[in-house]
C-alpha positions as CSV (number, residue, x, y, z in Angstrom):
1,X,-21.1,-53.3,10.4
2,X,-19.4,-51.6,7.5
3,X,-22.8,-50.0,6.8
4,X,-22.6,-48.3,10.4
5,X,-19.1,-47.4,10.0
6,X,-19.6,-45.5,7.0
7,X,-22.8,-43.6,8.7
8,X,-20.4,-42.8,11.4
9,X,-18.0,-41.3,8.9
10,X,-20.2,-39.3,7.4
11,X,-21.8,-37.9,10.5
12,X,-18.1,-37.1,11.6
13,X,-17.3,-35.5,8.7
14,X,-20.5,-33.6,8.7
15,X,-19.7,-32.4,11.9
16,X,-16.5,-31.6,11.4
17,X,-16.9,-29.3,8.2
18,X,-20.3,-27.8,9.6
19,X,-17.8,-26.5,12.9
20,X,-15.6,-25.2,10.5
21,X,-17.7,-23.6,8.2
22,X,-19.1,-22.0,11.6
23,X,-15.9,-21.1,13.4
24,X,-14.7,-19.5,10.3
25,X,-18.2,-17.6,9.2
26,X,-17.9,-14.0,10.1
27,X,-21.0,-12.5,11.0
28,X,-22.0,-8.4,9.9
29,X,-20.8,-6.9,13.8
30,X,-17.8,-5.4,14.8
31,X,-17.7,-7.9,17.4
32,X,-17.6,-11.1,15.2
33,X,-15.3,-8.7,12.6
34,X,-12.8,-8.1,15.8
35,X,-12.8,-11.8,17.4
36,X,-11.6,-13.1,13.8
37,X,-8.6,-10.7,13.9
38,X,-5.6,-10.6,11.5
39,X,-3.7,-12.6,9.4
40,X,-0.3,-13.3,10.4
41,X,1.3,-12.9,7.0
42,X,0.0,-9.1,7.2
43,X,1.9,-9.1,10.6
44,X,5.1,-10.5,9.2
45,X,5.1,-9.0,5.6
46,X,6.5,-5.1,6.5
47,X,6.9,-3.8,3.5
48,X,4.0,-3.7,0.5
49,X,4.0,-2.0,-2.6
50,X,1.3,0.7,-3.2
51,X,0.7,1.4,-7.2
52,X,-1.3,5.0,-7.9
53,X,-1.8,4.6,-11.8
54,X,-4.9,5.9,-13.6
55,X,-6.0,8.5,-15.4
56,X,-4.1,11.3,-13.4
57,X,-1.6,9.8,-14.6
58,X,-1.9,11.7,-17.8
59,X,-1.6,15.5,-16.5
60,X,0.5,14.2,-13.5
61,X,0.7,17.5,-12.5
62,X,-0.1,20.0,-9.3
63,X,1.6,22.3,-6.9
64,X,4.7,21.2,-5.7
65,X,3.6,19.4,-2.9
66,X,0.3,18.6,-4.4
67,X,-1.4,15.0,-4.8
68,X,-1.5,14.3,-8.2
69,X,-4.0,11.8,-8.4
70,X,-5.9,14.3,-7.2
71,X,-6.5,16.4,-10.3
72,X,-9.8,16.3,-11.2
73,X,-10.7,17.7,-7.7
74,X,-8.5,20.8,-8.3
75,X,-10.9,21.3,-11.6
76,X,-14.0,20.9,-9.8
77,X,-12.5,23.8,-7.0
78,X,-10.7,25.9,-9.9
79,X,-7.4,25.3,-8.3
80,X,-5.1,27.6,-11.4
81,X,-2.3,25.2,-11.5
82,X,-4.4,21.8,-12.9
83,X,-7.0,24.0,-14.1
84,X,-3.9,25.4,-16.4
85,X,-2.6,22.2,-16.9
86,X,-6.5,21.2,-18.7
87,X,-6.5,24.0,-20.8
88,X,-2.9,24.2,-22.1
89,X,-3.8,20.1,-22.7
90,X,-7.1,20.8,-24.5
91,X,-5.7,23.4,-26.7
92,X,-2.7,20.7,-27.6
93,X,-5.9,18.3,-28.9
94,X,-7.6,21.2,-30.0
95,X,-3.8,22.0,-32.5
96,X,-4.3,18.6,-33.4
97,X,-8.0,17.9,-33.9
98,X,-9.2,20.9,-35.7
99,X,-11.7,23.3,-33.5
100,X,-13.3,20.1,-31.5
101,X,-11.7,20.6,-28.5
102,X,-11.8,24.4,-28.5
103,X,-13.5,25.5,-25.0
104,X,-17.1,24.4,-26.6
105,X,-18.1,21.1,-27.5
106,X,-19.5,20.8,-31.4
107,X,-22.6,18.5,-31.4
108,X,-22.1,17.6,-34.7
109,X,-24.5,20.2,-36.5
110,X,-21.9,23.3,-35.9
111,X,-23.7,24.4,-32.9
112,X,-21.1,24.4,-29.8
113,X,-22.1,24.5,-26.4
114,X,-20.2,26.0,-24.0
115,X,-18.4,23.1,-21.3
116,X,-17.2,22.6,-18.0
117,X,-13.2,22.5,-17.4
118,X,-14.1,19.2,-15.5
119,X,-16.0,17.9,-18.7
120,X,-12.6,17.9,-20.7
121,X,-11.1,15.2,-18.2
122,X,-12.8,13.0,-20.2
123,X,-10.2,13.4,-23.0
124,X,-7.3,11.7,-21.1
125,X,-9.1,8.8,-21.3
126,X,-8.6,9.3,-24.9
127,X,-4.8,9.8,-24.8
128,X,-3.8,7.8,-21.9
129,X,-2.3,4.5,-24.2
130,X,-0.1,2.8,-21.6
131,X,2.2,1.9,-24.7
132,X,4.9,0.9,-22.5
133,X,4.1,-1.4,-19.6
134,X,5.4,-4.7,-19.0
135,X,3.2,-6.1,-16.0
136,X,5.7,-8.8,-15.4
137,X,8.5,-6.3,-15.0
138,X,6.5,-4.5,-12.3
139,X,5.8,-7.1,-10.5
140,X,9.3,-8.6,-10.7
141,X,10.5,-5.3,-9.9
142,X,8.4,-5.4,-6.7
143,X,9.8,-8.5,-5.9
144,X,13.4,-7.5,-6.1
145,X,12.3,-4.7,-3.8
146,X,11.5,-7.3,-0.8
147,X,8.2,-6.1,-1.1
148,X,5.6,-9.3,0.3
149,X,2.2,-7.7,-0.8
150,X,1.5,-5.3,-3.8
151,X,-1.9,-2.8,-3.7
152,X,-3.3,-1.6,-6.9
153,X,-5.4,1.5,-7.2
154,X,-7.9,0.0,-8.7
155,X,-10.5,2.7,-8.8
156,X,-9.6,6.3,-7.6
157,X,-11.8,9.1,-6.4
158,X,-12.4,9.5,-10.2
159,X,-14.3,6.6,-10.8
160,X,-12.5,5.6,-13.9
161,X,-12.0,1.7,-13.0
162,X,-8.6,-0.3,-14.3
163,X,-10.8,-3.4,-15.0
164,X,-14.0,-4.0,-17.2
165,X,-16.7,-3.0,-14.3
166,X,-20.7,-3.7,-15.5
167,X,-21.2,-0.5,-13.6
168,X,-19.0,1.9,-14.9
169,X,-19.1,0.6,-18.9
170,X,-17.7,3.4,-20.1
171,X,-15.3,4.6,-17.6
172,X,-12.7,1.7,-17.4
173,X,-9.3,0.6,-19.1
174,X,-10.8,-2.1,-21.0
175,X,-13.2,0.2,-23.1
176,X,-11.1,3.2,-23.2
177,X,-7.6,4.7,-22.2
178,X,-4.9,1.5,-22.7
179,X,-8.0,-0.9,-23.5
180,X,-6.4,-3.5,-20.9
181,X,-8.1,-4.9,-17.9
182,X,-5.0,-3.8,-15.7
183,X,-6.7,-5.4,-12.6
184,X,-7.0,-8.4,-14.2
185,X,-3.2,-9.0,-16.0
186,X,-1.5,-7.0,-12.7
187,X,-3.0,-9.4,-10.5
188,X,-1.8,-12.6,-12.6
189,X,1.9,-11.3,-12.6
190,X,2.2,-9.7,-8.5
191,X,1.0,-13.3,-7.8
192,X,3.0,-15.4,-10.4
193,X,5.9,-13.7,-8.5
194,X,5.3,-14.7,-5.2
195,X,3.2,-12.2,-3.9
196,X,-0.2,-11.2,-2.4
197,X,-2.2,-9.0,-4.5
198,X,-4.4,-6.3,-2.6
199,X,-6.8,-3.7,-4.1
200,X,-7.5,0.0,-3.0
201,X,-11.0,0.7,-3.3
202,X,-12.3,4.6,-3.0
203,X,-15.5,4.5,-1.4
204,X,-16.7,7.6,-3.2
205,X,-16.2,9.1,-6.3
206,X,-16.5,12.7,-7.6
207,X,-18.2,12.2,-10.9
208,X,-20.9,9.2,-10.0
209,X,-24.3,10.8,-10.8
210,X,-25.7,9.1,-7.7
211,X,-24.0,10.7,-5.2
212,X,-20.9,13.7,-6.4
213,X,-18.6,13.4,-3.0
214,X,-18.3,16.7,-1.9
215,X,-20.6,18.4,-3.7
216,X,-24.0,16.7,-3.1
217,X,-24.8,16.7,0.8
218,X,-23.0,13.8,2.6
219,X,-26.6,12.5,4.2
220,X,-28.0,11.8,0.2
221,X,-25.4,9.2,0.1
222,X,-27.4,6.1,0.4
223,X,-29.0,5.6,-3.2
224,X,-25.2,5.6,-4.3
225,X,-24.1,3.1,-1.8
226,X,-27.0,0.3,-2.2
227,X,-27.1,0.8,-6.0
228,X,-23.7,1.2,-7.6
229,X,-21.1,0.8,-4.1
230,X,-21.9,-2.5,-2.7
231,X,-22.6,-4.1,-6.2
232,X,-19.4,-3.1,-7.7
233,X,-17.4,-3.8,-4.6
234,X,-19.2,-7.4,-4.4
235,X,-18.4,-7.6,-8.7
236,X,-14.6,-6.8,-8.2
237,X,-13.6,-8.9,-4.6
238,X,-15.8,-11.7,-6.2
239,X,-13.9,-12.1,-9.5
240,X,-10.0,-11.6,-8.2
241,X,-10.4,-12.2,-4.7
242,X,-7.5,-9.8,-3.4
243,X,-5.4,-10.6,-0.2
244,X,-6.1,-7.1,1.1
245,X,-8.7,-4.5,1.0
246,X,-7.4,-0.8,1.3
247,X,-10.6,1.3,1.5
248,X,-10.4,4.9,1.3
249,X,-12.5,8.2,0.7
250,X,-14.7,7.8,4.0
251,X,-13.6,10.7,6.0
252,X,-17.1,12.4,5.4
253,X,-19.6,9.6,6.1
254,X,-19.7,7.1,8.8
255,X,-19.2,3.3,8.7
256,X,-23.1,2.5,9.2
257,X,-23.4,4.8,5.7
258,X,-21.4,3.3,4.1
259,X,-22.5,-0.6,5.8
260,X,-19.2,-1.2,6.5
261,X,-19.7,-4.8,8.7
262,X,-21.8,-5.9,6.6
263,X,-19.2,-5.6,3.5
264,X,-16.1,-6.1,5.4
265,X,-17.9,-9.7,7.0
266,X,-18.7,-10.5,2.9
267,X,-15.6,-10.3,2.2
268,X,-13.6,-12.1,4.4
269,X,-15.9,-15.2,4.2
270,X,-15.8,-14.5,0.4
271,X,-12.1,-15.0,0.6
272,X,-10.9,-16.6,3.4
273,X,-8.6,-16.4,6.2
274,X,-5.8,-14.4,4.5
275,X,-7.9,-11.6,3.8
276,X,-7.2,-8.4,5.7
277,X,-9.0,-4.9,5.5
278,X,-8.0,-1.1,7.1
279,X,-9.4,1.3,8.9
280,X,-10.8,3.5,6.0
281,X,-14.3,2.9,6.7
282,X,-15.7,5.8,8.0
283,X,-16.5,7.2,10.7
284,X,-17.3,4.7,13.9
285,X,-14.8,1.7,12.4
286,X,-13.9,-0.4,15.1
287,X,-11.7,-2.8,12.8
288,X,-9.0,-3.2,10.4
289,X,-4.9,-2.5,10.0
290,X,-4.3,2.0,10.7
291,X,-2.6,3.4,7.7
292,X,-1.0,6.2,9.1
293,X,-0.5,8.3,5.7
294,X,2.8,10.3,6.1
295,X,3.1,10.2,9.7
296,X,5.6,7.7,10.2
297,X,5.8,5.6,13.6
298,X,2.7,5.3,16.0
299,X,2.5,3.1,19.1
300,X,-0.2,0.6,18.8
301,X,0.7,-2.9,19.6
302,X,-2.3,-4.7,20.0
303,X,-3.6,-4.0,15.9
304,X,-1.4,-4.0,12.9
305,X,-0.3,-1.3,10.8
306,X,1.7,0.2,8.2
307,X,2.5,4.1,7.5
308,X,1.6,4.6,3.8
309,X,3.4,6.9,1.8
310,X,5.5,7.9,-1.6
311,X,8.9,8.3,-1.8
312,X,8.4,11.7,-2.2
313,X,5.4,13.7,-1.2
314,X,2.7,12.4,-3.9
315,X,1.3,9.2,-4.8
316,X,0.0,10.0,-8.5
317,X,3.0,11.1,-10.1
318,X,3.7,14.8,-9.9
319,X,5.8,15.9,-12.7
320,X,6.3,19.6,-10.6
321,X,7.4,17.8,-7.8
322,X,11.0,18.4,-6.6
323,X,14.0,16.4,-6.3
324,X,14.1,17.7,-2.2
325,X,10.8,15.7,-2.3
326,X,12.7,12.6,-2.5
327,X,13.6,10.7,0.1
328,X,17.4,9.4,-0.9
329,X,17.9,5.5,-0.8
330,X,19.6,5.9,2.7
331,X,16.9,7.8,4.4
332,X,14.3,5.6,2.9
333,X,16.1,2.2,4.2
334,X,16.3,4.0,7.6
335,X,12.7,5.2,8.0
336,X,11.9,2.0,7.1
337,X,13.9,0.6,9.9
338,X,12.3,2.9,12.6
339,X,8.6,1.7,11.5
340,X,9.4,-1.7,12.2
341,X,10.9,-1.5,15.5
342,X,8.2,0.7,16.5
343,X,5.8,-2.6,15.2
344,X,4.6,-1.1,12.2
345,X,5.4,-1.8,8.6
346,X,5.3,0.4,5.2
347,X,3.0,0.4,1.8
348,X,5.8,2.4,-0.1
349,X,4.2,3.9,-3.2
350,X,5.2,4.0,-6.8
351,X,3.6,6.9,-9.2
352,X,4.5,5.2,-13.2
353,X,3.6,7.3,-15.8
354,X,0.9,7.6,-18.0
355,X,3.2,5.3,-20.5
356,X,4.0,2.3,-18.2
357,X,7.1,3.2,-17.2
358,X,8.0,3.7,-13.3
359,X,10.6,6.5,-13.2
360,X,14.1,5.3,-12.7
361,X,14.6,7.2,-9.7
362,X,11.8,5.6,-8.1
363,X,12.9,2.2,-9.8
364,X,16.4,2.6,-8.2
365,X,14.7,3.0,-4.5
366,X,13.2,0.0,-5.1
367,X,15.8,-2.1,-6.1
368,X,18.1,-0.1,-2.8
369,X,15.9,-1.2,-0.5
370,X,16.0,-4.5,-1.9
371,X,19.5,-5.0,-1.9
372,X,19.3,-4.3,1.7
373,X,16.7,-6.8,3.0
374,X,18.4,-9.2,1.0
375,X,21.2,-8.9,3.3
376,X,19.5,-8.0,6.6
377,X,15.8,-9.5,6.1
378,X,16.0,-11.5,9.0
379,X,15.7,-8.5,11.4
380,X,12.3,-7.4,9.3
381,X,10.4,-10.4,8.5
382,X,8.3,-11.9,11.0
383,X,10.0,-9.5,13.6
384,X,8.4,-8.6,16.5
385,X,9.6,-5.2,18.4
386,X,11.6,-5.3,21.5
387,X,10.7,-4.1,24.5
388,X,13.1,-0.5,23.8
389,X,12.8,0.8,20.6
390,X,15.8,2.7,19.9
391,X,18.3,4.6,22.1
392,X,18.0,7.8,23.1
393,X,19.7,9.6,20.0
394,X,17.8,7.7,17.7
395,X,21.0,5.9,15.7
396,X,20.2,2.5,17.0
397,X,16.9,0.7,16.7
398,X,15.8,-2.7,18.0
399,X,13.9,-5.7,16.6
400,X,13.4,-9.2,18.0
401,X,13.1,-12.7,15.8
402,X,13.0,-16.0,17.3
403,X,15.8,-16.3,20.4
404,X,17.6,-13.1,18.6
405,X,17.8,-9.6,19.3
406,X,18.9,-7.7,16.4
407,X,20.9,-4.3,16.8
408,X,20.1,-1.9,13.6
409,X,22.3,1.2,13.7
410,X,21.8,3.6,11.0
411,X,25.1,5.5,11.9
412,X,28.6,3.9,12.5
413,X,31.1,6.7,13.6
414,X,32.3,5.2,16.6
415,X,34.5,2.5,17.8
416,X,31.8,0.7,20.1
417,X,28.1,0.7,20.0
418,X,26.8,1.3,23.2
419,X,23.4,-0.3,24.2
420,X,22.0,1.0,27.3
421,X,19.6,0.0,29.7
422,X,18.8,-3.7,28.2
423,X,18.6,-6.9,30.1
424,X,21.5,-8.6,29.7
425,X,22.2,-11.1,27.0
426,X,22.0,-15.1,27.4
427,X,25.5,-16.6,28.4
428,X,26.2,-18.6,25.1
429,X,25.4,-15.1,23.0
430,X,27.1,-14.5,20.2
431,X,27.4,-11.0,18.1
432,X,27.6,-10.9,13.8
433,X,27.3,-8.3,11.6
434,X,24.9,-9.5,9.2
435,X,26.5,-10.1,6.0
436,X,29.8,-10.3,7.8
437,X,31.2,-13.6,9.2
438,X,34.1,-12.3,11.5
439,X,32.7,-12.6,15.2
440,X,32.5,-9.5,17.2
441,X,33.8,-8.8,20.7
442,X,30.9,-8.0,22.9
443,X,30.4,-7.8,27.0
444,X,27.9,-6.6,29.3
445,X,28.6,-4.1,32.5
446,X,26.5,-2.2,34.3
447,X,23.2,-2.5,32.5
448,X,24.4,-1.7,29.1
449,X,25.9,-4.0,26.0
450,X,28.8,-3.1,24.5
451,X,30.2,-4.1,21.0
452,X,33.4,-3.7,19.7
453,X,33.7,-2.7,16.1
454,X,37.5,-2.7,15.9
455,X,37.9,-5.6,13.6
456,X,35.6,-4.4,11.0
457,X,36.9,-3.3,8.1
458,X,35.7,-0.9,5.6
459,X,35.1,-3.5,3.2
460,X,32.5,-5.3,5.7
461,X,30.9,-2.2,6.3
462,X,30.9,-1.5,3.0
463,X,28.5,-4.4,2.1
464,X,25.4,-3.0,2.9
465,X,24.3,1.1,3.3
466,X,21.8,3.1,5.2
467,X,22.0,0.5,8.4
468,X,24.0,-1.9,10.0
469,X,22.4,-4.6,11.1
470,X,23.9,-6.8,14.5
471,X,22.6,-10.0,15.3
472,X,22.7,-11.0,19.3
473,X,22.3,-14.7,19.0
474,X,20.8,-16.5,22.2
475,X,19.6,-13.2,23.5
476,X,16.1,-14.5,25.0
């Protein structure tokens, strides 16, 4: 009897697990990518941290409103500005390391052969020390942001590669630049804080002697893929198993170049049901959270997404950037509130420099926006939008949590906020500034909500900046 009893376990359990293993085994189609869908967490998180730190970080320089991890592309087109920036850089080494570095290359016998502008790129590598980071400082900072997710840049269009990869031995951190595996000790400390870690992955590269993106025709991109692409992407997902996959770099190829179902499928049963990928896989992608890059608000409600951006108009840091780039901790908070109620979310970037530091002033956004979802979180997390988005003028936005709607008004220059055209409220409702305690005189006539902020001094106001947050308790 006990023999048969523990058959029957066994056969149970086998069942069980082989059910599971199947329900959760994603298959290389969009339609077996698409019926597994999202994570929730991605859903809930709204605001990640995006981290642009490489070797561009060196130069960190282009036009005013330039990219500026996008310098080695300006060399390759002969854009003046970066193309300056190389020179005036190589004849700084060249000061300091005799005639090495002079415009031709010595091979060692006296003989100097003339070289390419793009060729010097090579010597920030050399220079690029990293002498100041503290991983655990980022991260924490990150954290203190409200900030649920981090993505590091963890190979640009470059190719240089922040972790030790087999395929790219000489063009990674470990070997030269800071000699740290960045991927590796970034990872460690975004998690040990309480975070998901998530990876962007450029797709392409403008120096990989397989296939130079835009340069060598896009159709002689397939030796590249099958022999360095797929293999690296496999090596990195494999070892640190990020959260998120942010691909990028597809927009001249299409998703069957680039064998996009077959490597997005890989990877979520590689890492399980928390992983979550974008739309940046070329052309014909059927899948994956949008990333709206500077665009701010779209309407789509049935898959996620979240507007990426900088807090000013690059994501490499720019050193010729201006202050009006900036957006000010106010206007930050508040286009941070209209993503959200429109659904979305927001991968906010931070440029550091080439040093390890992250500029104050970006430092101090960070730790603004913070401050405010530590007072108001409860309208942003796990929110859901409400059926109106805003009013009409665009000073009061709507989310919805649980039973509760929450009223978030980015101005306060009246006596009485004035919500129109809503259903009215549940009987026992009750209205509270959030962060505030006093209650709030509220009422409901002729399809609009009314609430009174008389009683409010400037002291409760005061407590938070950029918006207001009302909570309507009982409300559905």
């Amino acid at each position: 009897m006990c023999k048969l009893r523990y058959v029957a376990t066994v056969i149970f359990f086998t069942l069980t697990l082989g059910w599971g293993l199947g329900a959760q085994e994603v298959q290389p189609t969009w339609e077996s990518i698409n019926e597994r869908g999202y994570p929730e967490w991605f859903r809930d998180a709204k605001l990640g941290i995006f981290v642009h730190w490489g070797l561009y970080s060196v130069p960190a320089y282009g036009a005013p409103d330039a990219y500026g991890e996008w310098f080695y592309r300006g060399l390759m087109t002969g854009d003046s500005i970066r193309v300056k920036e190389m020179k005036d850089f190589n004849r700084r080494w060249g000061y300091l390391l005799g005639d090495q570095w002079s415009g031709r290359l010595s091979n060692g016998d006296g003989v100097k052969q003339r070289i390419k502008v793009t060729d010097l790129y090579t010597l920030y590598a050399q220079s690029w020390h990293a002498e100041h980071w503290r991983p655990q400082e980022w991260a924490n900072l990150f954290a203190q942001s409200g900030a649920k997710y981090v993505v590091l840049v963890t190979k640009h269009h470059d190719g240089y590669c922040l972790w030790n990869s087999r395929y790219q031995p000489n063009w990674n951190s470990v070997v030269t630049g800071p000699h740290m595996n960045i991927v590796d000790t970034l990872t460690r400390c975004v998690r040990n804080a309480g975070m998901k870690m998530g990876f962007y992955y450029s797709l392409t590269e403008w120096t990989n002697r397989l296939h130079v993106w835009m340069q060598d025709p896009d159709s002689a991109i397939g030796d590249y893929v099958e022999d360095y692409m797929l293999p690296q992407f496999k090596e990195l997902v494999a070892k640190y198993k990020p959260s998120l996959i942010f691909a990028d770099g597809e927009w001249q190829n299409t998703a069957d170049q680039f064998r996009a179902p077959e490597l997005i499928a890989w990877y979520y049963n590689t890492v399980g049901q928390e992983a979550v990928v974008n739309d940046r896989w070329g052309a014909g992608t059927q899948h994956g959270f949008k990333t709206p890059e500077y665009k701010g608000a779209i309407k789509d409600t049935v898959r996620p997404w979240a507007e990426c951006r900088g807090m000013g108009r690059s994501f490499g840091l720019n050193k010729n950037e201006p202050l009006s780039n900036y957006l000010s901790s106010d206007s930050l908070i508040r286009h941070f509130v209209k993503l959200v109620a429109a659904g979305g979310g927001m991968t906010l970037n931070v440029g550091p420099d080439a040093d390890g530091t992250i500029p104050l002033l970006q430092q101090e956004r960070l730790r603004d926006l913070g401050d405010w979802l530590r007072v108001n979180g409860e309208a942003i997390y796990g929110s859901r939008p409400f059926a109106k988005m805003c009013e009409r003028d665009s000073t009061v936005y709507y989310t919805r949590n649980g039973g509760n709607l929450y009223v978030i008004a980015t101005h306060l220059d009246r006596h009485t906020l004035v919500l129109t055209n809503i259903p009215r409220p549940g009987l026992f409702s009750q209205v509270r500034l959030l962060g505030c305690d006093k209650p709030i005189v509220h009422y409901y006539f002729a399809g609009s909500l009314y609430i009174r902020l008389n009683n409010l001094t400037f002291e409760d106001i005061n407590k938070t900046k950029g918006a207001w947050v009302f909570r309507v308790t009982n409300y559905f």
